[in-house]
C-alpha positions in Angstrom: 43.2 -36.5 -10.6 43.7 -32.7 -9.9 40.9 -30.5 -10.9 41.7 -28.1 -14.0 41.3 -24.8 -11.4 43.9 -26.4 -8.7 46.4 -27.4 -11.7 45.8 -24.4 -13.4 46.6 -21.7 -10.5 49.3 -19.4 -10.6 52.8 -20.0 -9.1 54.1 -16.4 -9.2 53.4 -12.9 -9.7 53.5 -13.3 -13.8 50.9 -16.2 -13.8 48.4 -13.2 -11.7 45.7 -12.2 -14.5 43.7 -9.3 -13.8 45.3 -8.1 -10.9 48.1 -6.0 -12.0 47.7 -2.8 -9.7 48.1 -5.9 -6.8 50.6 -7.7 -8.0 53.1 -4.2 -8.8 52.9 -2.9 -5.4 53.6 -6.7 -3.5 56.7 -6.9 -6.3 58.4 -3.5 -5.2 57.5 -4.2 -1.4 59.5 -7.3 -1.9 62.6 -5.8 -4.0 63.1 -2.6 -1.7 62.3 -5.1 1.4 59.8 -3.0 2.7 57.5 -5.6 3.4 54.7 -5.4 6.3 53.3 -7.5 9.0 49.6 -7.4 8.0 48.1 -7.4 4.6 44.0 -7.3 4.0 42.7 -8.8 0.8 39.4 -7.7 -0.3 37.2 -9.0 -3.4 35.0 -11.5 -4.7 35.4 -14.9 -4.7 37.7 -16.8 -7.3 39.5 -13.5 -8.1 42.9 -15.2 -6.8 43.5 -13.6 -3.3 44.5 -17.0 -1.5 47.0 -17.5 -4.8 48.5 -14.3 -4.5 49.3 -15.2 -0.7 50.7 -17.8 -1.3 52.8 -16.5 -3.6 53.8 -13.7 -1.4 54.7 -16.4 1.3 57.1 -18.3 -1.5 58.6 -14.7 -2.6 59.4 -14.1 1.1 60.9 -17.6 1.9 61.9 -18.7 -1.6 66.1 -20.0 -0.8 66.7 -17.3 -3.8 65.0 -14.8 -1.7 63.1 -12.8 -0.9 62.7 -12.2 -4.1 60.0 -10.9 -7.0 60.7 -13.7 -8.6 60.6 -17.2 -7.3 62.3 -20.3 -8.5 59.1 -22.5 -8.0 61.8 -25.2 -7.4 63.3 -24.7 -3.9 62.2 -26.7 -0.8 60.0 -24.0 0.4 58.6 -23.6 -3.0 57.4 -26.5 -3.4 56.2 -27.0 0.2 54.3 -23.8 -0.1 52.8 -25.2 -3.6 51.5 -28.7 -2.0 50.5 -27.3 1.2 52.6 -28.8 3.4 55.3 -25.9 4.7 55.4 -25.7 8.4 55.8 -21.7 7.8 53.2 -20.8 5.9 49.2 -21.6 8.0 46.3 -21.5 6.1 42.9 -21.1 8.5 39.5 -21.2 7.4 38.2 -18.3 9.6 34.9 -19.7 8.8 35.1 -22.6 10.6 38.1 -21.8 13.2 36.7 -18.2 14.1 36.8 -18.7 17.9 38.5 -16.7 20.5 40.4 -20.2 21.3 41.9 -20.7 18.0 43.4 -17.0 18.0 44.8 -18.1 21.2 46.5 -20.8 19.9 48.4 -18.5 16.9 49.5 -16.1 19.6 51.0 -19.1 21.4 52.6 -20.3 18.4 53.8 -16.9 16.5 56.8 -16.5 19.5 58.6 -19.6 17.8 60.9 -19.0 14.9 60.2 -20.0 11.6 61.0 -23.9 11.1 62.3 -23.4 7.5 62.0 -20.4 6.0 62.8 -16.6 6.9 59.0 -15.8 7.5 56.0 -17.3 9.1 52.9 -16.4 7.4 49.8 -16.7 8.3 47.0 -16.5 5.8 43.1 -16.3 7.4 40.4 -16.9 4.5 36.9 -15.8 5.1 38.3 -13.5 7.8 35.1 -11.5 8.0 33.4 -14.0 10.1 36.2 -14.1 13.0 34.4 -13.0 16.1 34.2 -9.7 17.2 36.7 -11.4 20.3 38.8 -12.9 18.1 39.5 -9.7 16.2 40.4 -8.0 19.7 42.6 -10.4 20.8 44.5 -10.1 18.0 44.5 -6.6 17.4 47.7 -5.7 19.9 50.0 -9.1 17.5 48.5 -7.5 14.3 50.0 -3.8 15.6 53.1 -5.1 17.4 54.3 -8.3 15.9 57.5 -10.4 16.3 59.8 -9.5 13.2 59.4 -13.3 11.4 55.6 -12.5 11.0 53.4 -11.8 8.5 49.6 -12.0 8.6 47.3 -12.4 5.6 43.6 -11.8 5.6 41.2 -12.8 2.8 37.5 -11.6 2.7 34.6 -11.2 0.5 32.9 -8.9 2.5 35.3 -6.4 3.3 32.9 -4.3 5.2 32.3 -6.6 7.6 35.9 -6.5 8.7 36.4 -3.8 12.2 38.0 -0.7 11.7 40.6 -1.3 14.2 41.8 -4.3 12.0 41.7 -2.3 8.6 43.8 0.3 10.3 46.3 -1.8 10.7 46.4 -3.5 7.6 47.4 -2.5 4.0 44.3 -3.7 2.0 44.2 -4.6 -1.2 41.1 -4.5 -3.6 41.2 -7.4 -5.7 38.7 -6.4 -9.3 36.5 -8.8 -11.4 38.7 -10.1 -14.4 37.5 -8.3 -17.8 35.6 -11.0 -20.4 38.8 -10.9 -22.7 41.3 -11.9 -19.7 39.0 -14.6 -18.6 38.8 -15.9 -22.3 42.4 -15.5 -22.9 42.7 -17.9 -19.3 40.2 -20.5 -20.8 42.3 -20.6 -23.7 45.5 -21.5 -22.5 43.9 -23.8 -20.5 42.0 -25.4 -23.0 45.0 -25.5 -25.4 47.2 -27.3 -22.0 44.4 -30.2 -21.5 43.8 -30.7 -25.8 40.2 -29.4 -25.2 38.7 -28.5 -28.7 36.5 -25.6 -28.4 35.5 -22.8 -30.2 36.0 -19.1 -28.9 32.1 -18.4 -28.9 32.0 -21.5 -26.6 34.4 -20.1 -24.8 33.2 -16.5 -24.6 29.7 -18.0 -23.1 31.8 -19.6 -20.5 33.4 -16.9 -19.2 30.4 -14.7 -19.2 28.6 -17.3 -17.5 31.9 -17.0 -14.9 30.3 -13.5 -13.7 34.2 -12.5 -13.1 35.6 -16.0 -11.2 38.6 -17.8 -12.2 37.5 -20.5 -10.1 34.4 -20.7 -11.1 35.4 -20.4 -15.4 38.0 -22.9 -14.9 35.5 -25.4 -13.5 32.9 -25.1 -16.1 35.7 -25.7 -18.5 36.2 -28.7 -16.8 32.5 -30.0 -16.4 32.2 -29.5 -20.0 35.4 -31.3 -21.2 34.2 -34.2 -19.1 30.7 -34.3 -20.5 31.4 -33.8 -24.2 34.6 -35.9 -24.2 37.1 -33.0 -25.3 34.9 -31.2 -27.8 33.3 -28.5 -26.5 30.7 -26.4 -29.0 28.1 -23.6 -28.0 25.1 -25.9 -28.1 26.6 -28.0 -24.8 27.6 -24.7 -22.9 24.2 -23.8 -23.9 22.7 -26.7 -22.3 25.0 -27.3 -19.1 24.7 -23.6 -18.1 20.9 -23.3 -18.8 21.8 -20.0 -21.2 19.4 -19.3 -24.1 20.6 -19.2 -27.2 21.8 -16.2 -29.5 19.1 -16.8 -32.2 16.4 -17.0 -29.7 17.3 -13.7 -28.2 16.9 -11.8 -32.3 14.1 -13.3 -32.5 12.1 -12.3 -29.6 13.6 -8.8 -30.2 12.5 -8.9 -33.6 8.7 -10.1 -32.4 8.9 -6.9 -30.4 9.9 -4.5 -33.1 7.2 -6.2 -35.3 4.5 -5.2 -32.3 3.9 -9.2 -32.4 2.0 -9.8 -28.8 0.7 -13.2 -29.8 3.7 -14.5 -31.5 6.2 -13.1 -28.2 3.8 -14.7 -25.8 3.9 -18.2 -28.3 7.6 -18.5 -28.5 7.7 -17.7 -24.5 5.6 -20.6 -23.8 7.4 -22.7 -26.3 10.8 -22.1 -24.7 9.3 -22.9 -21.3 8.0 -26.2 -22.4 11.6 -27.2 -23.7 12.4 -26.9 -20.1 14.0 -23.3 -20.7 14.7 -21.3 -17.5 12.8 -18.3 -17.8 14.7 -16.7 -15.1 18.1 -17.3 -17.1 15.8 -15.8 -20.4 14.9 -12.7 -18.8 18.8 -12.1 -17.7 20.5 -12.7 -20.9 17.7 -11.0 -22.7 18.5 -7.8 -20.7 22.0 -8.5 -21.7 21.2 -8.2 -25.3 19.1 -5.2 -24.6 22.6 -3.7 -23.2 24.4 -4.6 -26.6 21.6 -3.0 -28.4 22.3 -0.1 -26.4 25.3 0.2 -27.0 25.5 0.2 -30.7 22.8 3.0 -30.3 25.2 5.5 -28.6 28.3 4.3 -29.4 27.6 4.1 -33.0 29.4 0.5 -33.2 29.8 -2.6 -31.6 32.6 -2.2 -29.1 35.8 -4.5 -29.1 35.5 -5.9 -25.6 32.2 -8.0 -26.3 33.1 -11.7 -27.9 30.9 -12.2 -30.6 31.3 -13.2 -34.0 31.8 -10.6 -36.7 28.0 -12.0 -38.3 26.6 -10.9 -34.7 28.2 -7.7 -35.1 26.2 -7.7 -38.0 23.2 -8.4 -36.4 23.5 -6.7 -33.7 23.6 -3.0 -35.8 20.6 -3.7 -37.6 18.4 -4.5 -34.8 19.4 -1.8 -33.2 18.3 0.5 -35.8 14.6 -1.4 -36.3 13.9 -1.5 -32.3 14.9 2.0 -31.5 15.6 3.5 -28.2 12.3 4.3 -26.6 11.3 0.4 -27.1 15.4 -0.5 -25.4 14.8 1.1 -22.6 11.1 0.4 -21.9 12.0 -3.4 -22.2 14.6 -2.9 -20.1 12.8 -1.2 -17.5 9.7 -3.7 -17.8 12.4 -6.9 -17.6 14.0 -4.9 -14.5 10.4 -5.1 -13.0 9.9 -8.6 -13.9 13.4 -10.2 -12.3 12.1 -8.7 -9.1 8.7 -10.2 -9.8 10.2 -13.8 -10.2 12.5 -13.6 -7.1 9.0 -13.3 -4.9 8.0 -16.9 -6.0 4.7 -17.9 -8.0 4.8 -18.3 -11.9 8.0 -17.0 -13.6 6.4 -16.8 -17.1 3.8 -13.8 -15.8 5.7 -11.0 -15.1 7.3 -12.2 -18.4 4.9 -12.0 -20.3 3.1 -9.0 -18.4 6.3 -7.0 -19.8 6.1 -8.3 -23.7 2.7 -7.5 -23.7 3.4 -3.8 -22.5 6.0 -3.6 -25.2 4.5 -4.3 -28.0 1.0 -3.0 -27.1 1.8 0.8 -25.7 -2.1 0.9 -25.0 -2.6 -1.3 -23.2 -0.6 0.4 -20.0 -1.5 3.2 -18.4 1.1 4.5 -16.9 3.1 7.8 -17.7 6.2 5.8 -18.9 3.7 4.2 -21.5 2.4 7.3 -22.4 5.9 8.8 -22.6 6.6 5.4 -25.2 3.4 6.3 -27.0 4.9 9.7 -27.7 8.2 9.1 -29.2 6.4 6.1 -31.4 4.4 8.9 -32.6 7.2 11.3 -32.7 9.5 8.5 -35.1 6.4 7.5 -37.4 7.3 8.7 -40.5 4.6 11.0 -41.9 1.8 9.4 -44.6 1.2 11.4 -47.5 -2.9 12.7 -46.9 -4.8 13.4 -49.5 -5.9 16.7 -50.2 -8.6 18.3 -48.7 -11.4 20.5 -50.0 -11.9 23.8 -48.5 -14.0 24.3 -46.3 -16.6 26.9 -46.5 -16.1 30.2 -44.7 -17.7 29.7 -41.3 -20.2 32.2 -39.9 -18.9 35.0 -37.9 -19.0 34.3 -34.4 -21.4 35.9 -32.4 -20.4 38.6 -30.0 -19.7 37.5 -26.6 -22.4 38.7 -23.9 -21.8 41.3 -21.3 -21.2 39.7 -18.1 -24.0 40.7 -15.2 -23.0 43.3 -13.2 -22.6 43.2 -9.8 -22.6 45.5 -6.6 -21.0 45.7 -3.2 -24.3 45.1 -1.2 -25.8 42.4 -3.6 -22.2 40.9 -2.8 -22.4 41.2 0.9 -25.5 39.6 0.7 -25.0 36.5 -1.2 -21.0 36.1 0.8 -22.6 33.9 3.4 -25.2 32.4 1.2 -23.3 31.4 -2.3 -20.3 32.2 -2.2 -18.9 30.6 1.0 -20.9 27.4 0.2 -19.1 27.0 -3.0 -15.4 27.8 -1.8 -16.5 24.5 0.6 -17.3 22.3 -2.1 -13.9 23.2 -3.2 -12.4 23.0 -0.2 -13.6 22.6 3.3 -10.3 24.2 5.1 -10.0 27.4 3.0 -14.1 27.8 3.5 -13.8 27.9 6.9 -10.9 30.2 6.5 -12.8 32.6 4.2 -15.7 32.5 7.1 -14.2 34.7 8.8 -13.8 37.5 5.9 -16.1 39.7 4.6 -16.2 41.4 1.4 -15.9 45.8 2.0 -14.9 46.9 -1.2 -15.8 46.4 -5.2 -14.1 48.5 -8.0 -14.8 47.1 -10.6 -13.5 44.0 -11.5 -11.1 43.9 -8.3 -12.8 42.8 -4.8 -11.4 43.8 -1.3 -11.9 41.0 1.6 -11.6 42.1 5.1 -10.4 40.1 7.9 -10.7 41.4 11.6 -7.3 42.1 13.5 -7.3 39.0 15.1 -7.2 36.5 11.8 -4.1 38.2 10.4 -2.8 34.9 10.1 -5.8 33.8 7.9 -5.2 36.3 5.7 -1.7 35.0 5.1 -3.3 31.6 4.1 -5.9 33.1 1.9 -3.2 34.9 0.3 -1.8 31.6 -0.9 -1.9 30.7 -4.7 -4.1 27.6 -4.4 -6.6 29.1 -1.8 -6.7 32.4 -3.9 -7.9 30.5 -7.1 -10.5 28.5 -5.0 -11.8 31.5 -4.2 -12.1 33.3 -7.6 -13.4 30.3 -9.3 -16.0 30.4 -6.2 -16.8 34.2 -7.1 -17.3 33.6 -11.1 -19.5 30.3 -10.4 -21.9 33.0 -8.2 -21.6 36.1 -9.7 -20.2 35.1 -13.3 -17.4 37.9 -13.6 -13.9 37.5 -13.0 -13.3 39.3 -9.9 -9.5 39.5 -8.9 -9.5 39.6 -4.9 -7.2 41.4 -2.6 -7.2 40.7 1.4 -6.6 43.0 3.8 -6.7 43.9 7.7 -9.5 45.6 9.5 -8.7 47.8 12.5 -10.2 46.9 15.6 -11.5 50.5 16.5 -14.8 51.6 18.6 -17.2 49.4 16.6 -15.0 46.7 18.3 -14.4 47.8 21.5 -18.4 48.0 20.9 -18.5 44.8 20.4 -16.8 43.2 22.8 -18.6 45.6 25.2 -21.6 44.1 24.1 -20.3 40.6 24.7 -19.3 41.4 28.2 -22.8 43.1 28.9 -24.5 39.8 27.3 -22.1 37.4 29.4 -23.1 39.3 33.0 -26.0 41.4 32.6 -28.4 39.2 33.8 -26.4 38.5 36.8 -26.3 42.4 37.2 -29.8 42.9 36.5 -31.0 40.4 39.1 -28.4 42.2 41.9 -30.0 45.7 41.0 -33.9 44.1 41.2 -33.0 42.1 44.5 -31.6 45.7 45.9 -35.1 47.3 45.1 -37.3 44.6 46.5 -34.9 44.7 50.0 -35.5 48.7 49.6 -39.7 47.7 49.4 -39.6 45.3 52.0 -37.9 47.8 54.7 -40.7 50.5 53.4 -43.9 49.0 53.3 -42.9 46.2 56.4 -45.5 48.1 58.8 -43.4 47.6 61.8 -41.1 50.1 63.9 -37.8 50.7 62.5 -36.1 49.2 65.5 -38.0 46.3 64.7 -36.7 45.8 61.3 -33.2 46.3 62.1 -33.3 43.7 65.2 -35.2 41.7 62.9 -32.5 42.4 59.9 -29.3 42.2 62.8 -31.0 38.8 63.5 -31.1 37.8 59.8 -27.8 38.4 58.9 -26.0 37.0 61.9 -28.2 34.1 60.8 -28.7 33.8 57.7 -25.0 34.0 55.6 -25.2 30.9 53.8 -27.8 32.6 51.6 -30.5 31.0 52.3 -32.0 33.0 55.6 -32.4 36.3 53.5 -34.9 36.0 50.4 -32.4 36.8 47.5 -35.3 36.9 44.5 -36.1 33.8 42.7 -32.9 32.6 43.2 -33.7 31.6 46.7 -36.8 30.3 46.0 -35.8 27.8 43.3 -32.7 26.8 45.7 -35.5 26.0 48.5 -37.9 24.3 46.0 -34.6 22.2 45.4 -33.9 21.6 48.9 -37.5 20.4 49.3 -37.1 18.2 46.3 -33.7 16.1 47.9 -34.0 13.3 50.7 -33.3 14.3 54.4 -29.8 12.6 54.1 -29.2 14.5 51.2 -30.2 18.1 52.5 -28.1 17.3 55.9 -25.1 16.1 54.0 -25.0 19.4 51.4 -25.7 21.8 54.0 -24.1 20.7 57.4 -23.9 23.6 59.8 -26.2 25.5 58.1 -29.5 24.2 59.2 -28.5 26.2 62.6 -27.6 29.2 61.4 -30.9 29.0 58.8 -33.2 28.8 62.3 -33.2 32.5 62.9 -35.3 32.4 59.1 -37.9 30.3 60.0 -38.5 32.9 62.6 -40.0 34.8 60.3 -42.7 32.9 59.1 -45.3 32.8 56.3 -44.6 36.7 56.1 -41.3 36.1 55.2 -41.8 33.4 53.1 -44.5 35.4 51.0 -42.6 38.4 50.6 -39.7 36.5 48.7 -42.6 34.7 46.7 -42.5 31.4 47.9 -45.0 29.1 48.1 -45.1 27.9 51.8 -42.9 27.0 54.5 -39.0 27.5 54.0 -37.7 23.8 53.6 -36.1 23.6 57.3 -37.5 21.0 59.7 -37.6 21.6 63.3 -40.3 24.8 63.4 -41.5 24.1 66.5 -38.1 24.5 68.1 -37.1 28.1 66.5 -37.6 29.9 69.0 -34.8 27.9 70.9 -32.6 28.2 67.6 -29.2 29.8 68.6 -29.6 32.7 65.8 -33.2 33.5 67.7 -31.5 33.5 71.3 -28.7 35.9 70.0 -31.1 38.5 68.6 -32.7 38.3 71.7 -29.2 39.0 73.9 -28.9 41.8 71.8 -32.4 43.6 72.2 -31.5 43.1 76.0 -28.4 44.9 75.8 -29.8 48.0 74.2 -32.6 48.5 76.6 -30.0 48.3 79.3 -28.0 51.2 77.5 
């Protein structure tokens, strides 16, 4: 036996429901034969896109045609209708989406049509071809021979490669409106003697979500489960869908601010084995209707329900208002997403009643937003009338606030007032840090920031930093002081300043070069000995002595000795090398030496005993030579 939605599909363009914009264009391609070699058919599933190929493919080899209008009795008619024309392929793109399968149509597509004036190809699913598939068939698609016509259905038309679209025409196929879809059921329904109601009906088709296919089949289901008589109750049951008088009620519970009865009739509809998932959706789709009537003023045409659900319908609309619409339908929004994550489906559902009808209960700003218009809509009590009161006291005079001066200002800057701009804020106090107060008139205080934090003053400038400040000011001085920034000029007390820094950074090295000069100055003046004496002696010292170390240089010398002492012998040959010759000429000297620099002993050189040898000491003496000779 046929199922109803294979008996029931259409044979020509006039059987097409919901497709109209579709079905006029194919029609006057076909009468001004200005048909093309690729078509792309795009929509969801059980729309009719496969029909309406196959309906294209009789118009085009129909033995009246081609033609608008086919005979549905011809050869190729009827072939086409049971499948079994050798002109017209049908692939599942699905399952034969392979590079080799496209190889095997372009091998084919170069022999003429067996029957017919066309062969057509028609590619279901073709959004899962391979992205090589697609390519090899690009160049047939753009360039075919003049007897073919492709046809490619997809659900996903995104998924399909631009190249291809280009050269397609493409179709979108829409979802069928609730009336069409009823008016289909019914015809059907009055073709196969099913008795059923239009409510029954209506449910089905909504429960269709837009599919022929899938409408048709639960028309067929039911007719085989309740024998021919089809009533809500069974469409009710076989699609899981809650029933109409359970949706007014739980709306009414809400109006009625009813938390323990919504929660009670949840729990009883889950123990009757009622999906809560399903409740939630057609819930919100009562929520719509209600909405509906609330700014449309009336129940519109297109919904199928009964005149006593009209009815209905205005009333509670009226009672639940549309605050408490859409705060259910947000909360219900919230919940579907809940469920989909898994765990109990009757929490977030009941998480959402309870928010409903007890506003306090949630703390967030679309509750308190709720609480508001409830408030707003509460129609005023009548309250009884008050006695007067009795005059109150005149209020006493507000106290001067303290005065307050520049210096006291200055003083307590660093010691109050920064403090509290930190507790504030810990940025915009160390910010401030840097400015210091120059100028009271007043109520209005002048900050000054030096040249180089211009760019502080900027952000102090700023709104929020501003008002940190002034609410630091009144918690120290209690006056409202209104405070304007400015720029210092870096001027002489500057310059003095960083003169001073300079002098700070090298003085001491300066210092110790201007006492090392006077003790060298003392040493030459109260040595004792001739002057030619002192200048072999200082010839000798220098030549000698460059690393540093033969010449006293203050106490710097001494405490670099007293180091020297302090390392290992491997230590002092490794840091000084080459200098422990040139240092020999030092030792020369003696304790004298030693003494006069303010040492405390021998110079930290071994080898005394052979000083005399040292080259530095065998130089001087070459040189003393060669001035006696001159």
């Amino acid at each position: 036996m046929t199922a109803l939605y294979r008996k029931y599909r259409p044979q020509d363009f006039d059987e097409v429901v919901g497709q109209e914009p579709v079905v006029r264009t194919l029609r006057n391609a076909i009468e001004h034969e200005q048909v093309r070699q690729a078509y792309l058919f795009a929509g969801p599933r059980g729309t009719g896109k496969t029909s309406l190929a196959r309906i294209l493919a009789k118009a085009l080899n129909c033995a009246q045609g081609p033609t608008a209008s086919p005979d549905k009795v011809c050869h190729a008619c009827q072939a086409i209708a049971n499948g079994s024309s050798l002109d017209v392929i049908e692939m599942d793109a699905a399952s034969q989406r392979g590079i080799d399968d496209i190889r095997e149509i372009r091998e084919r597509v170069i022999l003429q049509p067996a029957e017919g004036r066309y062969k057509v190809y028609i590619l279901d699913e073709a959004h899962q071809l391979t992205s090589a598939a697609f390519n090899a068939l690009l160049k047939l698609i753009e360039e075919p021979p003049p007897h073919l016509v492709f046809v490619f259905c997809t659900t996903d038309l995104h998924q399909m490669l631009d190249t291809v679209r280009s050269r397609c025409q493409t179709f979108i196929f829409a979802r069928p409106r609730l009336p069409e879809l009823v008016r289909l059921l019914r015809r059907v329904a009055d073709g196969e003697g099913i008795e059923a109601p239009d409510q029954a009906l209506a449910l089905v088709a909504r429960g269709a979500r837009g599919s022929f296919r899938d409408a048709v089949s639960t028309l067929d289901q039911l007719s085989s489960a309740t024998e021919g008589k089809v009533t809500v109750q069974t469409v009710l049951q076989l699609l899981g869908a809650v029933e109409e008088e359970a949706l007014f009620r739980l709306c009414d519970l809400v109006v009625d601010r009813d938390t323990a009865g919504a929660l009670t009739f949840v729990e009883e509809l889950a123990e009757q084995g009622q999906d809560l998932g399903r409740l939630v959706t057609d819930l919100l789709e009562h929520l719509r209707h209600l909405l509906l009537v609330q700014h449309m003023g009336e129940v519109p045409e297109s919904l199928p329900v009964t005149e006593e659900t009209r009815e209905r319908l205005r009333a509670q609309a009226n009672q639940l208002g549309e605050g408490a619409v859409l705060r259910l339908c947000d909360l219900l929004a919230v919940a579907v997403d809940d469920m989909r994550q898994g765990g109990d489906p009757r929490l977030p559902l009941e998480l959402a009643l309870v928010k409903v009808t007890r506003p306090s209960a949630d703390l967030s700003r679309e509750s308190l937003a709720y609480r508001v218009e409830l408030l707003e809509h509460r129609p005023a009590a009548h309250a009884p009338a008050e006695e007067p009161a009795p005059a109150a006291p005149e209020p006493t005079p507000p106290a001067e606030p303290p005065s307050v001066d520049l210096e006291a200002l200055q003083e307590a800057w660093q010691r109050s007032v920064l403090p509290a701009v930190t507790e504030r804020s810990i940025p915009t106090g160390t910010m401030l840090a840097e400015a210091r107060p120059v100028e009271l008139t007043g109520d209005e205080l002048t900050l000054e920031f030096p040249a180089s934090a211009s760019f502080h003053r900027q952000l102090a400038e700023e709104p929020k930093n501003a008002t940190l400040l002034r609410e630091a000011l009144y918690e120290v001085t209690g006056r409202r002081l209104a405070v304007t920034f400015a720029v210092g000029e870096e001027g002489a007390a500057g310059a003095a300043d960083a003169g001073a820094a300079r002098e700070g950074a090298g003085g001491a090295r300066e210092r110790d070069r201007r006492g090392l000069g006077r003790r060298r100055d003392g040493d030459r003046q109260g040595d004792g000995r001739p002057p030619d004496h002192r200048d072999q002696d200082r010839q000798g010292g220098d030549r000698s002595g460059r690393s540093g170390n033969a010449r006293g240089h203050g106490a710097r010398g001494c405490e670099r000795g007293a180091s020297l002492r302090a390392e290992p012998d491997g230590v002092e040959a490794r840091r000084h090398g080459g200098r422990t010759r040139r240092a020999g000429a030092a030792r020369a000297l003696g304790a004298r030496g030693a003494s006069r620099r303010g040492c405390d002993g021998a110079l930290p050189f071994a080898a005394d005993a052979h000083a005399e040898n040292s080259p530095g000491r065998r130089d001087a003496r070459r040189r003393r030579r060669r001035r006696r000779t001159a």
